[in-house]
N, C-alpha and C positions, 0 to 999 in steps of 0.2 A: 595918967588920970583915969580913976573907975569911969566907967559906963560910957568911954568913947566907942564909938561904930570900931569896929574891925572886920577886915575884908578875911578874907582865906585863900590861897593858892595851892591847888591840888595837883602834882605832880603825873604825868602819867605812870599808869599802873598803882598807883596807891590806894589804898583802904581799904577795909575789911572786906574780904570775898565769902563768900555763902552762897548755897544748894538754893535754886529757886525753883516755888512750887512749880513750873512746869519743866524743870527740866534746865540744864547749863545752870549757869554761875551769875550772884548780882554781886556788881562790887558796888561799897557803900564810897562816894565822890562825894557826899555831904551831906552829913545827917541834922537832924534840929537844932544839936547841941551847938553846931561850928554856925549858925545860921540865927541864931538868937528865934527859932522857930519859924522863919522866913521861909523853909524852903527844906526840901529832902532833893537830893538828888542820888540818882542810880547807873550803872553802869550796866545792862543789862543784856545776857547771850541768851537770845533763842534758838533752840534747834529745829530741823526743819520740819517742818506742818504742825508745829507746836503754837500756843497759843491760850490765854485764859480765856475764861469761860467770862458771856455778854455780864458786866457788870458795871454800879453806879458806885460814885465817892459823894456821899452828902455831906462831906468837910473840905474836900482838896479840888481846886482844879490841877490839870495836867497836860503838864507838855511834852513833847517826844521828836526828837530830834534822832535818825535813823543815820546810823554812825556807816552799816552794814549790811549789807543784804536788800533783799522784796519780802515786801511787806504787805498783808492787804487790809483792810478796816473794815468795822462798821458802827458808824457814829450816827444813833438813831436806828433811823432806819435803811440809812444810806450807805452804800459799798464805794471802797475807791480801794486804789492801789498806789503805794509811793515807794521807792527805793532809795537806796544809799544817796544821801544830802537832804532829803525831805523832812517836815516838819510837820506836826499833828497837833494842835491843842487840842484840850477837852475838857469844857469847863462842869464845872461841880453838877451832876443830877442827871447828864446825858449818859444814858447805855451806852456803853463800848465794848469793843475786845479787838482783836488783832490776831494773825496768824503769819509765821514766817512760811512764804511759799517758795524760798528757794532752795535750793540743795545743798546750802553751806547753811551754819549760823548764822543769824541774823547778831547784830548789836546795836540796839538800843539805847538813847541817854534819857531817860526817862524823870524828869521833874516833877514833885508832889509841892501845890503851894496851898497854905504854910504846909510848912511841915508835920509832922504826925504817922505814916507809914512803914515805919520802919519796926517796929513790931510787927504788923502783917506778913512780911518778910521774915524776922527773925522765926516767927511762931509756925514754918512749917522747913525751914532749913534742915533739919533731921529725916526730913522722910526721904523715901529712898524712888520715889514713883508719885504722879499725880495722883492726889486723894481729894476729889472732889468735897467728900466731907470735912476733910481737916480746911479746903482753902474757905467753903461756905460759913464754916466757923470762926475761920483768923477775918474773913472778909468781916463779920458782922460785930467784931470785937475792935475792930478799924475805924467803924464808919461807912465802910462798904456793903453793898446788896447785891447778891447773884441774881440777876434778874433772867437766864437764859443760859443755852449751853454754848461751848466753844465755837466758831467761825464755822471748823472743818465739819462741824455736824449737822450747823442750821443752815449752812450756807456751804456745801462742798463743791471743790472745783470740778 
């Protein structure tokens, strides 16, 4: 029957992997289309003292469930640190960014609600290096604002 609810089951390791602007791999666990818009989700490798630059979503909140690695935050204007099993939401309009502080990869399961994000992703997958002006551009073509620079510059250990 059209227009019943359907769930999704995502296998480990499946779906699209792609060059994320900072650096490592996001694999795509569920995009809009599998979610009737509900939801984006990511599967996401930071490498280490990597990290996006302080920025807001005025369309998504976001949750971050830390599969890997230490982690440190800043939500607002407040620092904290969470490692492998920790959990972060962030709801739509608060500045954030993050920074992997350990020595290995971080991995991240990063959820975008609704969904919508996944062009910000796609639109710098080609580059080959952080480009501060290509992500200020995909961010603002998203719904995102760079409000600040990355963790390790405003906030170095």
């Amino acid at each position: 029957m059209a227009g019943e609810p359907r769930g999704i089951a995502v296998a480990s390791g499946e779906g699209e992997v792609i060059r994320s602007p900072i650096g490592g791999d996001v694999r795509f666990v569920a995009r809009g289309a599998h979610t009737d818009g509900a939801m984006t989700a990511l599967d996401v490798a930071v490498p280490p003292g990597q990290g996006p630059p302080l920025h807001l979503h005025h369309e998504q909140d976001e949750a971050v469930y830390v599969l890997e690695g230490n982690v440190r935050w800043k939500l607002g204007e407040e620092l904290s640190a969470s490692r492998e099993g920790s959990f972060v939401f962030i709801p739509r309009g608060l500045a954030h960014c993050f920074q992997n502080v350990g020595d290995a990869p971080a991995r991240l399961m990063i959820t975008f609600m609704p969904a919508g994000m996944e062009s910000f992703f796609e639109l710098q997958a080609h580059l080959s290096a952080f480009d501060p002006e290509a992500f200020r551009s995909a961010a603002a073509e998203n719904g995102m604002e760079v409000v600040g620079p990355p963790l390790a510059e405003s906030d170095p250990l």
